[in-house]
C-alpha positions in Angstrom: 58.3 -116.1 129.6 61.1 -113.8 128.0 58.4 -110.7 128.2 55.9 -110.0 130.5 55.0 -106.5 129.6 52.8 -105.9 126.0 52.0 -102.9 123.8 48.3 -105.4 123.7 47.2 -107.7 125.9 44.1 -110.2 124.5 42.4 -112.6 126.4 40.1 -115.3 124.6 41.7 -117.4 121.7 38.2 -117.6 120.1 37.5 -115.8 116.6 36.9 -112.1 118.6 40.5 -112.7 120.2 42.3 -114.5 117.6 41.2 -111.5 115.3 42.0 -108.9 117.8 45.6 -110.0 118.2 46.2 -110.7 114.0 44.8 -106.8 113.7 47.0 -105.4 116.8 50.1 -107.5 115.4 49.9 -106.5 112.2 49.3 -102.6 113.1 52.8 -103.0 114.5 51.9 -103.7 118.2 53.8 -106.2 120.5 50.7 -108.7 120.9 50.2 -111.1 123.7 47.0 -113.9 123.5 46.2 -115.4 126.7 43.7 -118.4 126.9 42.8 -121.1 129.5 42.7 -123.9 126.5 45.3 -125.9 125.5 44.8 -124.7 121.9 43.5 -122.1 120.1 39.5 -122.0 118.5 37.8 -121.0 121.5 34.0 -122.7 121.7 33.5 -122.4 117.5 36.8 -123.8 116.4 37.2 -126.4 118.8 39.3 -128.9 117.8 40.3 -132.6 119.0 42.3 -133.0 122.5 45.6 -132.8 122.1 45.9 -131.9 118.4 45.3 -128.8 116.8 43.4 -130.2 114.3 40.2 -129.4 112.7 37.4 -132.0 111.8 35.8 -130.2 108.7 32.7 -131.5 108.4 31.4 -129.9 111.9 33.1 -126.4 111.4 32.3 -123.5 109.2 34.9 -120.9 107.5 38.0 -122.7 108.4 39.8 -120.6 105.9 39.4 -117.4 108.3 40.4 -119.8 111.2 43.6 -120.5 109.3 44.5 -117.2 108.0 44.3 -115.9 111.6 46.6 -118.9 112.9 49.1 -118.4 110.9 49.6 -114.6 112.1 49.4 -115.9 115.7 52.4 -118.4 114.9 54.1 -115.8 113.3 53.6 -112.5 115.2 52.1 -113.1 118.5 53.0 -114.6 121.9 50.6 -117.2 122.9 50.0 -117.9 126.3 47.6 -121.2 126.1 46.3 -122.8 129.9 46.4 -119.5 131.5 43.0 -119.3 133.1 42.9 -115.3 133.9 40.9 -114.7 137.1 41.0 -110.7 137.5 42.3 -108.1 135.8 43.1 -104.7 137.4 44.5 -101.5 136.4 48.5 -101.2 136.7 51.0 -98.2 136.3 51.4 -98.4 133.0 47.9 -99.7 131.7 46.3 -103.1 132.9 47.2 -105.9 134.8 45.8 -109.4 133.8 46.1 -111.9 136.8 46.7 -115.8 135.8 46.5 -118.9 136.7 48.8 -121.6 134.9 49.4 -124.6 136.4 49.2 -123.5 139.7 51.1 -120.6 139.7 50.5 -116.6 139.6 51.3 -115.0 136.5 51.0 -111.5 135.9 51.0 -110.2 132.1 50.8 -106.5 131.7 50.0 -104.2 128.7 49.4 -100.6 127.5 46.0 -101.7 126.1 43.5 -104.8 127.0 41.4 -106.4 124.4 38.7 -108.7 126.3 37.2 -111.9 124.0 35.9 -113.8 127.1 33.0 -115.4 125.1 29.9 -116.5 126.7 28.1 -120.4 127.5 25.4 -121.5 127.3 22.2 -119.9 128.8 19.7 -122.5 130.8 15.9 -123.2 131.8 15.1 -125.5 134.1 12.4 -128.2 133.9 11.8 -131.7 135.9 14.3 -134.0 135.4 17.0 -132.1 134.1 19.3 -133.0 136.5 19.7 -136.4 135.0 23.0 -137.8 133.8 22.2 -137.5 130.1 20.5 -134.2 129.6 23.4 -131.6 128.4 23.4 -128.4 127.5 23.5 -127.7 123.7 26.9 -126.6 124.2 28.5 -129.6 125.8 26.9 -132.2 123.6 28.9 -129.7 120.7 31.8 -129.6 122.7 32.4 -133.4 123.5 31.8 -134.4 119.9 34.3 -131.3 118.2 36.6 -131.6 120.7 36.7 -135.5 122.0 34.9 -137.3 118.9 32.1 -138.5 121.6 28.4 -138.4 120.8 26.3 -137.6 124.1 24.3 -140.8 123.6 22.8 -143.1 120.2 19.0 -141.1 120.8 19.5 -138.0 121.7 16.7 -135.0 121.8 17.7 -131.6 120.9 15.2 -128.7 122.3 15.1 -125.4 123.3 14.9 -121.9 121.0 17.6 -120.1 118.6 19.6 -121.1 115.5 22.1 -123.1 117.6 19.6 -126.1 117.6 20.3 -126.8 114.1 24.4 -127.6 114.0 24.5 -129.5 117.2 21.6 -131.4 115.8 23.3 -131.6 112.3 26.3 -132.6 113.9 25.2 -135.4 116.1 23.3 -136.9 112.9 26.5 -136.8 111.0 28.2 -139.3 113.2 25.8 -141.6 113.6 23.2 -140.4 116.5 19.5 -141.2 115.9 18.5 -137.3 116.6 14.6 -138.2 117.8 13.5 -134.3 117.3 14.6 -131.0 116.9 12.0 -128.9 119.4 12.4 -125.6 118.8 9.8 -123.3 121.1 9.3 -120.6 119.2 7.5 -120.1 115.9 9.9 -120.5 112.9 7.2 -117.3 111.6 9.4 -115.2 113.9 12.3 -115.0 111.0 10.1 -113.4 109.0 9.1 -110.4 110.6 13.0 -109.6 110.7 13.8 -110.6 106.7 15.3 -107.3 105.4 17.9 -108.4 108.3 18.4 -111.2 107.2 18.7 -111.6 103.9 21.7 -109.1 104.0 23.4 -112.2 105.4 23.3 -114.7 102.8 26.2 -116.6 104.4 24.4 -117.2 107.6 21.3 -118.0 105.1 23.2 -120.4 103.5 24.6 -122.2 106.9 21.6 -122.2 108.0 20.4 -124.1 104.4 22.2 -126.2 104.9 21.6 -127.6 108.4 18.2 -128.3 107.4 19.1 -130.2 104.5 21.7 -132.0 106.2 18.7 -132.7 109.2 16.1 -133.9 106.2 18.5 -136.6 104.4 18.3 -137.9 107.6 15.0 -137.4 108.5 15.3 -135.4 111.6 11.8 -133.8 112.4 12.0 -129.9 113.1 8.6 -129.2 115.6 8.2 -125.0 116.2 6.3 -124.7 119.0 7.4 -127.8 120.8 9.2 -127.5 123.7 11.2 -131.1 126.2 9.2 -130.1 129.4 10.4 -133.1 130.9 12.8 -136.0 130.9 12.5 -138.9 133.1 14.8 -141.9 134.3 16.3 -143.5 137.2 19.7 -142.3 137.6 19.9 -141.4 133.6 17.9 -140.1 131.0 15.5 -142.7 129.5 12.9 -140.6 127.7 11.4 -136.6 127.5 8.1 -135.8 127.5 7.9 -132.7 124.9 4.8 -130.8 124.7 2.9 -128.0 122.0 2.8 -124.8 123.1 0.9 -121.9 122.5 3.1 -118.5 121.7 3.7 -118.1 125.1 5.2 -121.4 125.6 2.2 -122.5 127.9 1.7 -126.5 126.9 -1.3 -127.1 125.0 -3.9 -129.4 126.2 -3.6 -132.9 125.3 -0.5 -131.5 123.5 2.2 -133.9 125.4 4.0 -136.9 124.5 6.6 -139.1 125.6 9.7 -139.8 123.0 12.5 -142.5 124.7 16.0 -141.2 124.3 19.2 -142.1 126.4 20.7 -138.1 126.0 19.0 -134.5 125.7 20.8 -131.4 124.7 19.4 -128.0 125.3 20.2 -124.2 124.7 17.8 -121.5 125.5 21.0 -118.7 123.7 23.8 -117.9 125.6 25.1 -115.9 128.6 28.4 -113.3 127.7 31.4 -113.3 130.5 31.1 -110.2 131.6 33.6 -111.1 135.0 36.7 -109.0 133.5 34.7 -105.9 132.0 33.0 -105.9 135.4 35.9 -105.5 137.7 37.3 -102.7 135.5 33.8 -100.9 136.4 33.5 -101.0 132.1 29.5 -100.0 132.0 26.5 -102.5 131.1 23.2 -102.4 129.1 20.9 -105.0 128.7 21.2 -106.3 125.2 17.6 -107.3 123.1 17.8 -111.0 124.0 17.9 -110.0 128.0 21.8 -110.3 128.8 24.0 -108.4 130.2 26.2 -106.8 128.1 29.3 -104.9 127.8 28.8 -101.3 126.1 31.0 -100.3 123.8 31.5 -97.6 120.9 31.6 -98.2 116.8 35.2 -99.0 117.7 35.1 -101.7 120.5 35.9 -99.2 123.2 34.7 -99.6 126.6 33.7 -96.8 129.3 36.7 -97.0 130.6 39.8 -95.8 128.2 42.2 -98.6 127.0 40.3 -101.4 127.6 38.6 -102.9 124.5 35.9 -105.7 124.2 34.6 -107.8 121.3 32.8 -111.1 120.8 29.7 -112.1 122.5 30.9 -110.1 125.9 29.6 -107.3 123.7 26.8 -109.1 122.8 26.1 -112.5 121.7 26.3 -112.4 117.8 28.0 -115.4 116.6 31.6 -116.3 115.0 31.4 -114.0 112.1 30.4 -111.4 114.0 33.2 -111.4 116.8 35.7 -112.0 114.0 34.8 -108.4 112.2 34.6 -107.2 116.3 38.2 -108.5 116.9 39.4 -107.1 113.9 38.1 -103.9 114.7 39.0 -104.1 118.4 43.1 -105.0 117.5 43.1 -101.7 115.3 41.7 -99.5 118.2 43.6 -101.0 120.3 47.1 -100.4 118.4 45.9 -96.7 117.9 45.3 -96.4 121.2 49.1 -97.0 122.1 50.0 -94.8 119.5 50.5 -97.1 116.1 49.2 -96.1 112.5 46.2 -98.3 111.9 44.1 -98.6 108.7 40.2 -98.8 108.9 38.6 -100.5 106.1 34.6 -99.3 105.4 34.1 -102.3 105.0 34.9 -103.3 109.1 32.0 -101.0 110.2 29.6 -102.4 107.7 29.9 -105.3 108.1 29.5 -105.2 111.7 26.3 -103.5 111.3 25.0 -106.1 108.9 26.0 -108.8 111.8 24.7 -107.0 114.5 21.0 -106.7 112.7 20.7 -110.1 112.2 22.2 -111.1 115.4 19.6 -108.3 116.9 17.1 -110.2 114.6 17.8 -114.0 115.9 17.1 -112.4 119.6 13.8 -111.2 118.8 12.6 -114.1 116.6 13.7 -116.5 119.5 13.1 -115.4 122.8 12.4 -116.9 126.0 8.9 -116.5 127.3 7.3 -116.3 130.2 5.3 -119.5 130.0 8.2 -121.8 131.1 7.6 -121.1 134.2 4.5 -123.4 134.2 6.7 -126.4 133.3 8.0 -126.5 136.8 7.0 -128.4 139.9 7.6 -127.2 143.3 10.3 -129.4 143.9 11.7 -129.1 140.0 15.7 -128.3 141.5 16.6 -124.5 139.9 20.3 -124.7 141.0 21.9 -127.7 140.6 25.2 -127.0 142.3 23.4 -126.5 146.0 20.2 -128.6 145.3 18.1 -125.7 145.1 14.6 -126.4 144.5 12.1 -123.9 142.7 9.7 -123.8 145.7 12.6 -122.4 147.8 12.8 -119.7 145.4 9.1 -118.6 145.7 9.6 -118.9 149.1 12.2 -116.4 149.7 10.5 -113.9 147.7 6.7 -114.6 149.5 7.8 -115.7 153.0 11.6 -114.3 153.6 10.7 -110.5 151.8 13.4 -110.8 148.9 13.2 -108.4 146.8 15.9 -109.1 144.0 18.1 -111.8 142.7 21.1 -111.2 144.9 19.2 -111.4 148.1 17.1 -114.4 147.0 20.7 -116.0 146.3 21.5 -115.1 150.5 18.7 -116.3 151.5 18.0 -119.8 150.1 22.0 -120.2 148.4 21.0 -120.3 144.3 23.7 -119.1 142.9 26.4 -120.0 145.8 27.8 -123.1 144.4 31.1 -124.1 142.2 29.4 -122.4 139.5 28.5 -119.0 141.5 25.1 -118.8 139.3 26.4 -119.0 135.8 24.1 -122.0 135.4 21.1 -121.1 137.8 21.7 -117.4 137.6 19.2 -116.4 134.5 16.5 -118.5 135.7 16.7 -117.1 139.5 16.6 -114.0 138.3 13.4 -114.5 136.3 11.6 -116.5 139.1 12.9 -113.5 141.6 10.9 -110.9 139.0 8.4 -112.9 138.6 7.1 -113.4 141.9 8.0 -109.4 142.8 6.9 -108.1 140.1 10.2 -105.8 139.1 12.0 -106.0 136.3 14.6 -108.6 136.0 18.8 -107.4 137.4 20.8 -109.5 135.5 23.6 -107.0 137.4 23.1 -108.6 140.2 24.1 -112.1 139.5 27.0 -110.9 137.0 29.6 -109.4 139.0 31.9 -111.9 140.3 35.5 -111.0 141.9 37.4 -114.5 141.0 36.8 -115.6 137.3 38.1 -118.9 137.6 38.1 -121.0 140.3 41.6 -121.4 141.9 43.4 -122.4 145.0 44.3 -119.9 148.3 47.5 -120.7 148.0 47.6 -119.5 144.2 46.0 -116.7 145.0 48.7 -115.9 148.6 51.5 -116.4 146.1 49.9 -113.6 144.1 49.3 -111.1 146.4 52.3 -109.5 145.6 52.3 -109.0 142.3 
């Protein structure tokens, strides 16, 4: 690496942190991207192993995707399979710590833009440990970046816009897609319309899913819900259920659908790892994540350190683009370069950030889930935690919060340190005590990415 030291360090190739570095490098600034993929795309733009290449018919506004590339070929250092795991402050601004391919690399900077994305967010019911149930997410990611279809009959549930592309995109290579089952009332939209229709591009995508669904004929049920899937070592069917509007099942309600793969997202979780070990403050955003706060400008609580994307709030791709852009500029007039701000940055990120506010609202998880699960219904998957245990160290052991229900029964302590199980603890945990649910508590984790000891002794020094 001929430089090691940056006017702007970004981490996250995705559209917030591809944007961020095009807007710093252009301002003038000496731009480093860091990213643990092998290419750049991040979640939205994922592209097919080993070739940065895009399949067009399962993206959306490839000709921002391009625009951007082309400035981070041109003007930027690129830093791919570098999986940051902290970053701290330095003596001349920040410090982002590395891992790439087994070895400690340091890469400092004046500023720090942080694009760490989010994944998907998770609700437990029986069976869905089974090989064959994904998350929404994964059944994307295997078929935009490996060309692999989860299964030939595959289910998609769960709540939020995201349903409809992974559904759409499943269909369009050849999956039998046996249901969309969306929980919530589609009714929700329109108590959020002047929102909405400010955004005729999302209305638009979202057209045409649903027409791509109906040549098909993919069924769309509101207000129906996979409670269950069953099968002997793999998925061989779900039962899905009505629900009422607080997603309790509806008598007589239930049937069983055969499938041999389920995807679900209940909306997503933000990384908020790196903000939290700066000590950048939190808020609760209106879907019930933790969030990073920031200012019209992308700034943080803590000066240098910018953050866009879904860390600041999960919004979407065109969203964290106009948040990267703005984010790069702050960033390049924070170390002291001339930097142009366009109206239309700030309106536009107000438009994105209504609807995005509005998609939270018209699709939120209720309380009524809860009555899907058995006793032994497993909450984390990593240490085979079962949803009884939970209850019990609330009723029996005294818990009062998330964390200490995570010491005393070990949700949360696996290879996944709670990003899977964490949102549903933490709902049990407030549930059974009656306190408001600490997403806090399950956020904060000192090591990002998992890595070896001895990575981490060779470090030290640095």
């Amino acid at each position: 690496m001929a430089n090691s030291r940056y006017d702007v360090v970004v981490v996250g190739a995705g559209p917030a942190g591809l944007a961020a570095a095009a807007s710093a490098s252009l301002s003038g600034c000496d731009v480093v991207l860091v990213d643990s993929a092998e290419q750049p795309g991040g979640q939205y733009w994922r592209h097919p192993h080993g070739r940065l290449e895009i399949v067009a018919d399962l993206q959306h506004d490839l000709r921002t995707f391009r625009s951007l590339l082309s400035i981070i070929r041109s003007r930027v250092t690129y830093l791919p399979r570098h999986d940051v795991w902290t970053v701290a402050r330095g003596d001349r601004g920040f410090d982002v710590h590395t891992v790439a391919e087994d070895s400690a690399v340091v890469v400092s900077g004046s500023a720090l833009v942080l694009a760490p994305g989010g994944y998907d967010r998770q609700v437990p019911f029986p069976g869905w440990d089974l090989p064959g149930v994904f998350s929404a997410g994964g059944a994307q990611t295997l078929l935009k970046g490996h060309q692999v279809t989860a299964g030939r009959r595959v289910a998609v549930g769960g709540t939020g816009p995201f349903l409809l592309p992974v559904a759409a995109g499943l269909a369009a290579r050849g999956v039998t897609v046996v249901g969309v089952f969306e929980a919530n009332s589609t009714l929700g939209w329109m108590r959020h319309v002047p929102s909405v229709v400010r955004t005729p591009d999302k209305i638009a995508e979202g057209i045409g899913y649903a027409a791509a669904l109906a040549r098909r004929r993919v069924g769309f049920h509101a207000r129906h819900a996979i409670v269950e899937a069953h099968g002997e070592g793999q998925v061989r069917s779900v039962t899905v259920a009505k629900l009422d509007g607080d997603w309790r099942a509806l008598p007589g309600g239930r049937r069983t659908i055969a499938c041999d793969a389920v995807a679900v997202g209940w909306g997503f979780v933000p990384q908020l790892e790196l903000p939290l070990a700066l000590g950048c403050a939190t808020h609760v955003d209106a879907d019930g994540s933790l969030v990073a706060t920031v200012d019209e400008r992308q700034a943080t609580t803590v000066p240098g350190v910018f953050v866009a994307g879904e860390a600041g709030g999960v919004g979407g791709a065109a969203l964290a683009v106009v948040e990267g852009d703005i984010a790069g500029r702050a960033a390049a007039a924070w170390v002291g370069r001339p930097v142009i701000w366009p109206a239309r940055l700030q309106r536009r990120r107000r438009i994105y950030r209504a609807f995005a506010t509005a998609m939270h609202r018209a699709h939120p998880v209720r309380d009524g889930w809860r009555g899907w699960l058995r006793p032994d219904t497993v909450v984390c998957r990593c240490e085979e935690v079962a949803a009884s245990a939970v209850v019990d160290a609330v009723r029996r052991l005294g818990a009062t919060d998330a964390r200490t229900v995570k010491l005393l029964c070990r949700a949360g302590m696996g290879w996944c340190q709670g990003r899977i199980c964490g949102y549903a603890t933490g709902l049990l945990t407030s549930a059974e005590t009656g306190r408001p649910s600490d997403p806090a508590g399950l956020a904060e984790r000192p090591i990002a990415t998992p890595m070896s000891l001895r990575t981490l002794a060779d470090g030290a020094d640095h």
